[in-house]
C-alpha positions as CSV (number, residue, x, y, z in Angstrom):
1,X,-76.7,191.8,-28.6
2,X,-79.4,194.2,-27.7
3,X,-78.7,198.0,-27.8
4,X,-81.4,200.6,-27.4
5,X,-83.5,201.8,-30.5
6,X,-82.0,204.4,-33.2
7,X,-84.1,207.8,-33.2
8,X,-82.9,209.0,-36.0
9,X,-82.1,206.5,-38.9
10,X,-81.3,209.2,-41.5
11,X,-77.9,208.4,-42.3
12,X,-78.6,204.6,-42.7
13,X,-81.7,205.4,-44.8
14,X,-79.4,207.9,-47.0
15,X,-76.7,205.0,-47.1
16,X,-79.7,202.9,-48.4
17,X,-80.8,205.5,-51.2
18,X,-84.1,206.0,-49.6
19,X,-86.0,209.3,-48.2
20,X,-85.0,211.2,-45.4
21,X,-86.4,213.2,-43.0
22,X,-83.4,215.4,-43.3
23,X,-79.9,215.7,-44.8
24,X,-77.6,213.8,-42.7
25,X,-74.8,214.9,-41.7
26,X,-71.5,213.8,-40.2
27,X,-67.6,215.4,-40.5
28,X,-64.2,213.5,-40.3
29,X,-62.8,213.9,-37.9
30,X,-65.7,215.0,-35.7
31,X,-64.0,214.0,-32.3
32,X,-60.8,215.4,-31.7
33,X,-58.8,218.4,-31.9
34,X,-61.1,221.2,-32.7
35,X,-63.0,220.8,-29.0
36,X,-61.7,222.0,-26.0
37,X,-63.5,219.4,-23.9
38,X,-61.3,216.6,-26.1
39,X,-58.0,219.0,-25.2
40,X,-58.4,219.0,-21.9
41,X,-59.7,215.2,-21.5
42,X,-56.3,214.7,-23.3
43,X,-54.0,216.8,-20.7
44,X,-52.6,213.3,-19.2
45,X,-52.9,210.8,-21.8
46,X,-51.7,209.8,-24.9
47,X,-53.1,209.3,-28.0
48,X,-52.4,205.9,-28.9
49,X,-53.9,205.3,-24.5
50,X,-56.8,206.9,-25.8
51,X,-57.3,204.6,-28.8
52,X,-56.9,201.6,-26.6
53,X,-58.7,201.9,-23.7
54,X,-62.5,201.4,-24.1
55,X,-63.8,203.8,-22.2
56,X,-61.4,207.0,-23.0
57,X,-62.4,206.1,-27.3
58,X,-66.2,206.2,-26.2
59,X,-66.0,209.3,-24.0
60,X,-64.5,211.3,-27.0
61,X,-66.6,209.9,-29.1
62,X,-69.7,211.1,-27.4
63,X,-68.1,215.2,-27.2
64,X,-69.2,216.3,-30.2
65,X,-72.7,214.3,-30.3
66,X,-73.4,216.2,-27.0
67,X,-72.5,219.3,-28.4
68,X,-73.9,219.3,-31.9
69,X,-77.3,218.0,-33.3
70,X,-74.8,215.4,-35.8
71,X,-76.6,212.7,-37.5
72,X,-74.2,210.0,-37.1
73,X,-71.2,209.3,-34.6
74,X,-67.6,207.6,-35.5
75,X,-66.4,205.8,-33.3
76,X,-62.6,207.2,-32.6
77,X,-59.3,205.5,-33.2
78,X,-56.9,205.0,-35.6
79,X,-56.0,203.7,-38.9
80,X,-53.1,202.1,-37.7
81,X,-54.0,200.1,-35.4
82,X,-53.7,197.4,-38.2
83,X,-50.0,198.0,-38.5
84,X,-49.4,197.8,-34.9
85,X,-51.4,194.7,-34.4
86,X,-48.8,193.0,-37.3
87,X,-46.1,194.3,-34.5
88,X,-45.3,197.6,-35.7
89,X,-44.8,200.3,-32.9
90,X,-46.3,203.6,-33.6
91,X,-46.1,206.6,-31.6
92,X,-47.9,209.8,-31.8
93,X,-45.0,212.4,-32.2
94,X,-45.6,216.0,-31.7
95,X,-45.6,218.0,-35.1
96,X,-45.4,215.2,-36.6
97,X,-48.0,212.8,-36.2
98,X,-47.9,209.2,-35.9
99,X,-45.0,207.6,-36.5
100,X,-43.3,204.1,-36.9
101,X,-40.5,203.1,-34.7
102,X,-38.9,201.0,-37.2
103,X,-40.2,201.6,-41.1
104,X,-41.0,198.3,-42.7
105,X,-38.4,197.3,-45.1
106,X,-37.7,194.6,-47.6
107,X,-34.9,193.1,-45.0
108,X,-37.3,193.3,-42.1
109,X,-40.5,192.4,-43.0
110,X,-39.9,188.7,-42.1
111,X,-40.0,190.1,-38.6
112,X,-43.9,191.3,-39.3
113,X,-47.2,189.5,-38.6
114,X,-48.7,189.0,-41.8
115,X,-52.2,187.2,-40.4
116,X,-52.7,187.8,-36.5
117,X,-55.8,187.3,-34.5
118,X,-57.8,190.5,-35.4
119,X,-60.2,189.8,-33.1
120,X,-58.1,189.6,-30.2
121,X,-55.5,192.0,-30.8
122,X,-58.1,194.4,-31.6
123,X,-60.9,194.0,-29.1
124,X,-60.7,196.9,-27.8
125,X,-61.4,198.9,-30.4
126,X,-64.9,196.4,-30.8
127,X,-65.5,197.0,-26.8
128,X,-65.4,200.7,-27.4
129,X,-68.0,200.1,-30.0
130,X,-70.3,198.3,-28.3
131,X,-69.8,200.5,-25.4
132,X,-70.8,203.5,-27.3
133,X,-73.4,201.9,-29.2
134,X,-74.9,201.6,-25.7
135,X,-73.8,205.2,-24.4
136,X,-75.8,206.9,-27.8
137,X,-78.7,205.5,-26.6
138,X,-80.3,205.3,-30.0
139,X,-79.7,208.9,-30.6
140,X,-77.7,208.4,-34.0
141,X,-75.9,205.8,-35.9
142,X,-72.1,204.9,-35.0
143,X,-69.8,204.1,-37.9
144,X,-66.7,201.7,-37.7
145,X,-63.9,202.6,-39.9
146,X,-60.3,201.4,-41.2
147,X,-57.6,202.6,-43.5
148,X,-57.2,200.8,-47.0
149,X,-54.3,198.4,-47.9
150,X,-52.0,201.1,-49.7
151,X,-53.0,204.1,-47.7
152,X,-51.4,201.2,-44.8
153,X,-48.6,200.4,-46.6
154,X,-47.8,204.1,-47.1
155,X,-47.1,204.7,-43.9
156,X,-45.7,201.6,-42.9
157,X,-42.9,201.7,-45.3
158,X,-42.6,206.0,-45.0
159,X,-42.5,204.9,-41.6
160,X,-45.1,208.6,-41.2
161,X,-47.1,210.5,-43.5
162,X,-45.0,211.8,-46.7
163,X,-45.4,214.4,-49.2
164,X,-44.3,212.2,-52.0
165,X,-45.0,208.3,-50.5
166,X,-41.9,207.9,-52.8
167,X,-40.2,205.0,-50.5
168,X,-43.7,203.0,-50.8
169,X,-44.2,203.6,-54.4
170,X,-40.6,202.5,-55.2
171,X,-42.0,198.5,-53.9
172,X,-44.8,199.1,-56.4
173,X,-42.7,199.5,-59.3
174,X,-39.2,197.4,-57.7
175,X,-41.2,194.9,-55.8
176,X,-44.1,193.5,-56.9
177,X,-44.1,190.2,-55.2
178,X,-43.5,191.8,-51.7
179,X,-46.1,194.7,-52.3
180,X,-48.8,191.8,-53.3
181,X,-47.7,189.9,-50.5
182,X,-47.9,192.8,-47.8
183,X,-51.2,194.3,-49.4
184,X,-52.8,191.0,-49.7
185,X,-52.2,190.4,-45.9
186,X,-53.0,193.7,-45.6
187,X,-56.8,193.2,-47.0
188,X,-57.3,190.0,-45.0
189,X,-56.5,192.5,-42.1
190,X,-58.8,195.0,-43.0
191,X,-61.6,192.4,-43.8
192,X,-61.5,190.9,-40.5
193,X,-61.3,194.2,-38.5
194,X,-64.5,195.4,-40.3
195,X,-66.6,192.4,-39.8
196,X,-65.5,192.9,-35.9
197,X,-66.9,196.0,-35.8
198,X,-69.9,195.5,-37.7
199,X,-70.4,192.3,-35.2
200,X,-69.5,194.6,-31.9
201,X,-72.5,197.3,-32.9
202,X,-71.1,199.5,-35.6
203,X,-74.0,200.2,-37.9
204,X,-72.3,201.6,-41.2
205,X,-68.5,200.8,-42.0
206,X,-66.0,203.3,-44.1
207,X,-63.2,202.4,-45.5
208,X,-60.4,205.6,-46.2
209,X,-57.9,205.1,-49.1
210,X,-56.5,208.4,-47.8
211,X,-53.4,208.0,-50.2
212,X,-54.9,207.3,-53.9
213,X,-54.0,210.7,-55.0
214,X,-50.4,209.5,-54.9
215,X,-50.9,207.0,-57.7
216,X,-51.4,207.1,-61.1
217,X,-54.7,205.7,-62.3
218,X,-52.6,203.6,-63.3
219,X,-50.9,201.3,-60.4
220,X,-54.7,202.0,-58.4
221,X,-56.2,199.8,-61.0
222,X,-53.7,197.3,-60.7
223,X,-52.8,197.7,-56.7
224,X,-55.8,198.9,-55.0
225,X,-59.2,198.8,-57.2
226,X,-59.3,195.2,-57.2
227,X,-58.7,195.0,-53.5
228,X,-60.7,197.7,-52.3
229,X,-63.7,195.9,-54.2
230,X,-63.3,192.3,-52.6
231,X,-63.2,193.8,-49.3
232,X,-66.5,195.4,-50.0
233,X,-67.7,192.3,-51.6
234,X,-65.8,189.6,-48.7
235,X,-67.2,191.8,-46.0
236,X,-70.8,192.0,-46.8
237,X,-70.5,188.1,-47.4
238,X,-69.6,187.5,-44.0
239,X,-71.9,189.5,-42.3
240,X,-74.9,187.7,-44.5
241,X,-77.5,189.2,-42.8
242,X,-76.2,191.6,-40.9
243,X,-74.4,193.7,-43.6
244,X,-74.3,196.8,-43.1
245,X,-73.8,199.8,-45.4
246,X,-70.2,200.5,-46.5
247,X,-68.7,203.7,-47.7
248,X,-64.8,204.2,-50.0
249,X,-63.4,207.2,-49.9
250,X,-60.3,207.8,-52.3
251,X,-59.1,211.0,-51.0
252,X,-58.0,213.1,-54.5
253,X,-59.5,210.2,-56.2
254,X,-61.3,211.2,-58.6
255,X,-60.0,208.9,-61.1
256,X,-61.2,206.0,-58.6
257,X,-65.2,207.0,-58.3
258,X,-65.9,204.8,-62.6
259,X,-64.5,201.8,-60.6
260,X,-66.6,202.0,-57.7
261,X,-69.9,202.5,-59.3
262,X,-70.6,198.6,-59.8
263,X,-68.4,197.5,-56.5
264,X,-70.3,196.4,-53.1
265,X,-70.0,200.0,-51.5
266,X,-73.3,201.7,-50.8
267,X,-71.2,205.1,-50.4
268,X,-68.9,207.3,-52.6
269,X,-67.3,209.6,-50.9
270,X,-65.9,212.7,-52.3
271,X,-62.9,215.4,-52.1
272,X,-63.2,218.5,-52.4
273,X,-61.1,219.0,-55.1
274,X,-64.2,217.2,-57.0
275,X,-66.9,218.9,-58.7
276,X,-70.4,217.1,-57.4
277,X,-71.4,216.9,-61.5
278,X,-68.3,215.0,-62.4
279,X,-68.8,212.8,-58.8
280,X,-72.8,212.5,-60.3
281,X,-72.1,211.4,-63.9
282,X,-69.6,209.1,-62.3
283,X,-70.6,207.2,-59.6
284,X,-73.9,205.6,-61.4
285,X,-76.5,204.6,-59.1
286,X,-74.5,205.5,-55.9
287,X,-74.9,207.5,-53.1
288,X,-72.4,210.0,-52.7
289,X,-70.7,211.6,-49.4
290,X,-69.1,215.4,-49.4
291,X,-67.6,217.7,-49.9
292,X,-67.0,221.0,-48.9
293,X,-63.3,222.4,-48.4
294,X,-62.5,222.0,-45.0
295,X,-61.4,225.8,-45.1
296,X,-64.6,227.2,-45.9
297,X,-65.2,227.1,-42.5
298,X,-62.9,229.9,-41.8
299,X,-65.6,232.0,-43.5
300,X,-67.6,234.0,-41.9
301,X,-71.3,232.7,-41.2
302,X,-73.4,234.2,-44.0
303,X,-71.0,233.2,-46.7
304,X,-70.5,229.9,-44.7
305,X,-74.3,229.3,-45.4
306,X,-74.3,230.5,-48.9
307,X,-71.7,228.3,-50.0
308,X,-73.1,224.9,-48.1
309,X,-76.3,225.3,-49.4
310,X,-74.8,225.7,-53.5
311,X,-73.0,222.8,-52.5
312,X,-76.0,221.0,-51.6
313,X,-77.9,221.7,-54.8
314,X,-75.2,220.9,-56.9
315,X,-75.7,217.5,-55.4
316,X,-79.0,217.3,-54.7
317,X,-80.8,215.9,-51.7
318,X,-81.3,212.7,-53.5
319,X,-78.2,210.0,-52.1
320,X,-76.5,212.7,-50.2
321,X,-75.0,212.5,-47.2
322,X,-73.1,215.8,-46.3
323,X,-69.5,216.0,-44.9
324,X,-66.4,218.2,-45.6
325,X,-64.0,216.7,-48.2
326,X,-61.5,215.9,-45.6
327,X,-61.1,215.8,-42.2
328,X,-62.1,219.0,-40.1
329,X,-58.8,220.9,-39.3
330,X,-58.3,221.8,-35.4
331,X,-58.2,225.2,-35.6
332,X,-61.8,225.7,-36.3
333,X,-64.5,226.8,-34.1
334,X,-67.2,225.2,-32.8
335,X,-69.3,227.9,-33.6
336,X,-68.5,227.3,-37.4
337,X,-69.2,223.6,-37.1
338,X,-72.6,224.5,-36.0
339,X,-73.2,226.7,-38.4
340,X,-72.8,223.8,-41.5
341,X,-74.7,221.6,-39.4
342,X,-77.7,224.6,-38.9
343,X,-77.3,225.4,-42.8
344,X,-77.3,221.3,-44.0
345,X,-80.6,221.1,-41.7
346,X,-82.1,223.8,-42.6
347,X,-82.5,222.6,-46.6
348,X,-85.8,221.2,-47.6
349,X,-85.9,217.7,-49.0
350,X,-86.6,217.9,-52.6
């Protein structure tokens, strides 16, 4: 399919290891809460409506690209859509977040759909891609995402998000045949949804293992590592030519950035619990992604820009893309957002 040309290639070239004009930057979480224009598009519909219907996913994913000078776009949904195209019902639940009707269980996950059609129980989420590839009209890339097998699992079996994941890590060490069983249908999953949004226009892919700090180094090596690499490795194979560049991020990972240095991902991404020199010394030849505290944008814009650009020369402008360790809270301001984005541009390229 044609789409229009890209005008600015910086992230892709960053992704790549090659020069940029400029730092690139993106944030997690970009589209959402922290804009009034997405509160008020959101007055009479629901989240999970807005996730699902083509046109509502690209019209929030455009806000912040018309409001800020961002070098890359994400296209906006969910992680669990996976979950609910296995059969699980989710619903976004106020203070809460989203949440399973029905946990998955050991006595109920017969009722689950281990392998369905991806393709077709997910095409919206590719028609809202291609749609916004389209609507950017070359201005920046868009990048497709998706959540990793265990950071799935968690909240399938929690049933929401959990302070200790203890119900989910009880299968890892109880269960071992039904947690292979339900992560390795889970990767499959995953696999497929990325190569459908690489195919419908997204131009880099990033996959979030949001839950790794729950784990000891231990069960990741043995549960996730090796999955987290073949999807790298299964996806790039079945996009031959058209691979794009891929980015893991183990959120309070550290522990996780050795393993990925020889894997298939293009990207690190980083915490912010993690100094750039360890990420560095880690992470080999790889580009890194990161990672300033969400909460320094609370400060005030002088120490804002003191503390992005220290973060910057602690990593260099040498494969570094710039983003906030975590997803941007919804409290904070516009005005602070531009200010990161003013003080990443404003840094000379070494």
């Amino acid at each position: 399919m044609d789409f229009p040309k890209l005008k600015n290639d910086n992230l892709l070239r960053a992704a790549r290891g090659e020069k940029v004009d400029r730092l690139p930057i993106w944030i997690m979480r970009q589209a959402g809460r922290h804009l009034q224009e997405f509160k008020d598009f959101m007055k009479d519909k629901s989240f999970f409506e807005l996730c699902e219907t083509p046109e509502y996913a690209c019209e929030v994913t455009l806000q912040p690209m018309r409001r800020y000078d961002m070098d890359a776009s994400i296209i906006f949904s969910d992680i669990l859509v996976i979950p609910q195209a296995m059969g699980m019902e989710c619903k976004m639940v106020p203070g809460k977040g989203p949440t399973f009707t029905t946990p998955l269980k050991l006595d109920n996950m017969k009722d689950l759909t281990l392998r369905p059609e991806i393709n077709s129980k997910l095409s919206y989420v590719y028609d809202a891609i291609t749609l916004t590839r389209h609507k950017l009209e070359g201005k920046c890339p868009l990048i497709g995402f998706t959540g990793a097998p265990w950071t799935l699992m968690g909240y399938m079996v929690e049933g929401s998000g959990s302070k200790t994941y203890s119900a989910s890590k009880k299968w890892l060490y109880q269960n071992e045949e039904e947690t292979n069983k339900l992560l390795d249908a889970l990767t499959e999953n995953i696999i497929d949804h990325l190569v459908g949004q690489a195919n419908a226009g997204a131009q880099l892919l990033q996959v979030f293992e949001s839950n790794a700090g729950h784990l000891s180094s231990h069960l990741f090596e043995k549960y996730c590592t090796p999955r987290l690499k073949y999807i790298a490795t299964s996806v790039k194979k079945r996009l031959g030519e058209k691979a794009v560049p891929m980015t893991i991020f183990a959120k309070d990972g550290h522990f996780t950035i050795e393993s990925f240095a020889d894997s298939d991902y293009d990207v690190i991404g980083v915490d912010w619990c993690t100094p750039p020199e360890l990420a560095r010394e880690k992470a080999g030849n790889k580009v890194l992604q990161g990672n300033l505290d969400p909460c320094a944008l609370y400060a005030s814009p002088e120490e804002l820009t003191k503390i992005v650009k220290e973060m910057i020369k602690r990593f260099s402008t040498t494969k570094y893309i710039v983003n906030l360790g975590h997803g941007i809270y919804p409290d904070m301001t516009p005005e602070s957002v531009q200010t990161f984005i003013n003080a990443v541009h404003s840094v000379a390229i070494e």
